[in-house]
C-alpha positions in Angstrom: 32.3 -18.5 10.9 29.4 -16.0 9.4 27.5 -14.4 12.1 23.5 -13.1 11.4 23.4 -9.4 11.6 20.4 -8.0 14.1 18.8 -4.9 12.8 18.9 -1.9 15.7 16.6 0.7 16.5 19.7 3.0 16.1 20.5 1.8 12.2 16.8 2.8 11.2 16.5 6.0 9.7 13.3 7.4 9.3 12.7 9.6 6.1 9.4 11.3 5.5 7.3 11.2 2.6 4.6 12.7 0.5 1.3 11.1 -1.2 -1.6 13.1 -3.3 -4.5 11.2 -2.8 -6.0 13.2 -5.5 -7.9 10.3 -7.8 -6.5 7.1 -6.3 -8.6 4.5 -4.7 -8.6 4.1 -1.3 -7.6 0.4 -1.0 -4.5 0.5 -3.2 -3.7 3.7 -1.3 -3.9 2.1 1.9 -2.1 -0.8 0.9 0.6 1.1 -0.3 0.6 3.7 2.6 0.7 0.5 5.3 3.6 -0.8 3.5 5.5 2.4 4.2 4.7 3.1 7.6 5.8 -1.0 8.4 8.5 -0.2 6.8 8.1 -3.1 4.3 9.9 -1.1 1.6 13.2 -1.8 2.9 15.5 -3.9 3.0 16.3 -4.2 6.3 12.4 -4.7 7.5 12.2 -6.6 11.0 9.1 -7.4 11.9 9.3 -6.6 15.5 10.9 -3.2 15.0 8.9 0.0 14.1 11.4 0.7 11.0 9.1 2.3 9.2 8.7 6.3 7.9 6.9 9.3 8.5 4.0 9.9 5.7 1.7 12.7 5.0 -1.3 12.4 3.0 -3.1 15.3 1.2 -6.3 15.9 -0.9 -8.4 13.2 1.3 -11.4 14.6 0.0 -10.7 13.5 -3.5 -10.5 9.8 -3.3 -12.2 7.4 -5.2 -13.7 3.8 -4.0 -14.2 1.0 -6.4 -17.2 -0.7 -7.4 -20.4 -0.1 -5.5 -18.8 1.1 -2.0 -20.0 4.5 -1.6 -23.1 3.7 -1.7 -23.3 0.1 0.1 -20.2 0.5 2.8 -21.4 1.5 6.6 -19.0 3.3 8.9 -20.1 1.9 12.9 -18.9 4.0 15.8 -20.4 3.0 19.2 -20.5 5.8 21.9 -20.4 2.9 24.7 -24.5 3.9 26.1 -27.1 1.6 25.3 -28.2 2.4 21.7 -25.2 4.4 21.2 -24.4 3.0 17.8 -23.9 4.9 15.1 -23.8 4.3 11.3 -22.5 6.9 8.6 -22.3 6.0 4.6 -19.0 5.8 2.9 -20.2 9.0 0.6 -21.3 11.2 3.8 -18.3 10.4 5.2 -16.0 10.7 2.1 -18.0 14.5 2.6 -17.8 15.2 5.3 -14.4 13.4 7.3 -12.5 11.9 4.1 -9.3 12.5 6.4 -10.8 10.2 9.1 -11.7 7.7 6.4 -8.3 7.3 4.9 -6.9 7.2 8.4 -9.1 4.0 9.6 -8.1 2.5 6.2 -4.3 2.5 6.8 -4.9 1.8 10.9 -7.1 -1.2 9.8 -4.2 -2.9 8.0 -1.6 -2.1 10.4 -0.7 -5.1 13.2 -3.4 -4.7 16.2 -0.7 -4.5 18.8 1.5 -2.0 20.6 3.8 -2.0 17.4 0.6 -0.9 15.3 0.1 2.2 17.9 3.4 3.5 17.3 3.4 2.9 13.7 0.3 4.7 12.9 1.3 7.7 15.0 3.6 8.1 12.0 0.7 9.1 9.9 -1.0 12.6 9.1 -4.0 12.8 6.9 -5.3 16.2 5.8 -8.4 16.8 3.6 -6.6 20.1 1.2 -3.2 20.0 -0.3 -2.4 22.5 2.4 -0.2 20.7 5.5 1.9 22.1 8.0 5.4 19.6 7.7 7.0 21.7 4.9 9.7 22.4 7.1 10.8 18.2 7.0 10.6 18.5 3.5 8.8 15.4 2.5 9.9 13.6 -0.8 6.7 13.2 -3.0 6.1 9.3 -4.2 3.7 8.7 -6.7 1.4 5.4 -5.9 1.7 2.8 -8.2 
C-alpha cells in the first residue's frame, strides 16, 4: 500500500536570499518576490504551511514601473478621522518611500489571512544597497 507523505513544519528549511531591484519593474519583481516568500519555488510547497524563505531587497529607489503608472497611479492611506484620507503619486512616492512601495506590492499579492502576516514578516526592503543581514549571508538571485 503507498501512503501520501504530509509536508512538516520541521522538514522546511528556510534559506535566505538576495534581490537588486536596481532597474527591474516593480510588478514582475513583486511577482517573483511573492513566489519566494510562499514558498512556491519548491517542491514541497503546501499551501497551508508558511514554507517559504527569508528575502532582502535592496536599491528600492531605483525601480522602474511600466507604461503610464508613475504618473496616473494614486497611493490612499486613511488616518481613520473624518477627512483623513490621504493620496500620494506613484513618483513622489517612488521619491520619497520606494521601500514602502515595493513592500505593499509584495504584501498585496500575498493571501489576506494569518498565513499572509507571517509570510510577509519574512520580508526586508531597503532603499540603498546598504542592509544589515550580511551576517546570514544571503545568496543573490537574479529576477528573471
Amino acid at each position: 500500500m503507498n501512503q501520501t507523505t504530509v509536508t512538516k513544519k520541521k522538514d522546511l528549511p528556510k534559506k535566505w536570499y538576495l534581490i537588486d531591484a536596481s532597474n527591474l519593474i516593480l510588478g514582475k519583481l513583486s511577482v517573483f518576490a511573492a513566489n519566494i516568500l510562499r514558498g512556491k519555488n519548491k517542491a514541497n510547497f503546501c499551501h497551508y504551511l508558511d514554507c517559504g524563505d527569508f528575502l532582502v531587497i535592496t536599491n528600492t529607489d531605483k525601480v522602474n514601473l511600466s507604461g503610464n503608472k508613475l504618473n496616473t497611479k494614486i497611493y490612499y492611506h486613511h488616518s481613520r478621522y473624518p477627512g483623513g484620507l490621504r493620496e500620494t503619486k506613484a513618483s513622489k512616492m517612488l521619491q520619497e518611500k520606494s521601500d514602502r512601495m515595493v513592500y505593499l506590492a509584495i504584501k498585496g499579492m500575498l493571501p489576506h489571512n494569518r498565513l499572509g502576516r507571517k509570510q510577509i514578516s519574512n520580508l526586508f526592503v531597503y532603499k540603498g544597497s546598504e542592509h544589515k543581514h550580511i551576517a546570514q549571508n544571503p545568496e543573490a538571485i537574479k529576477v528573471l
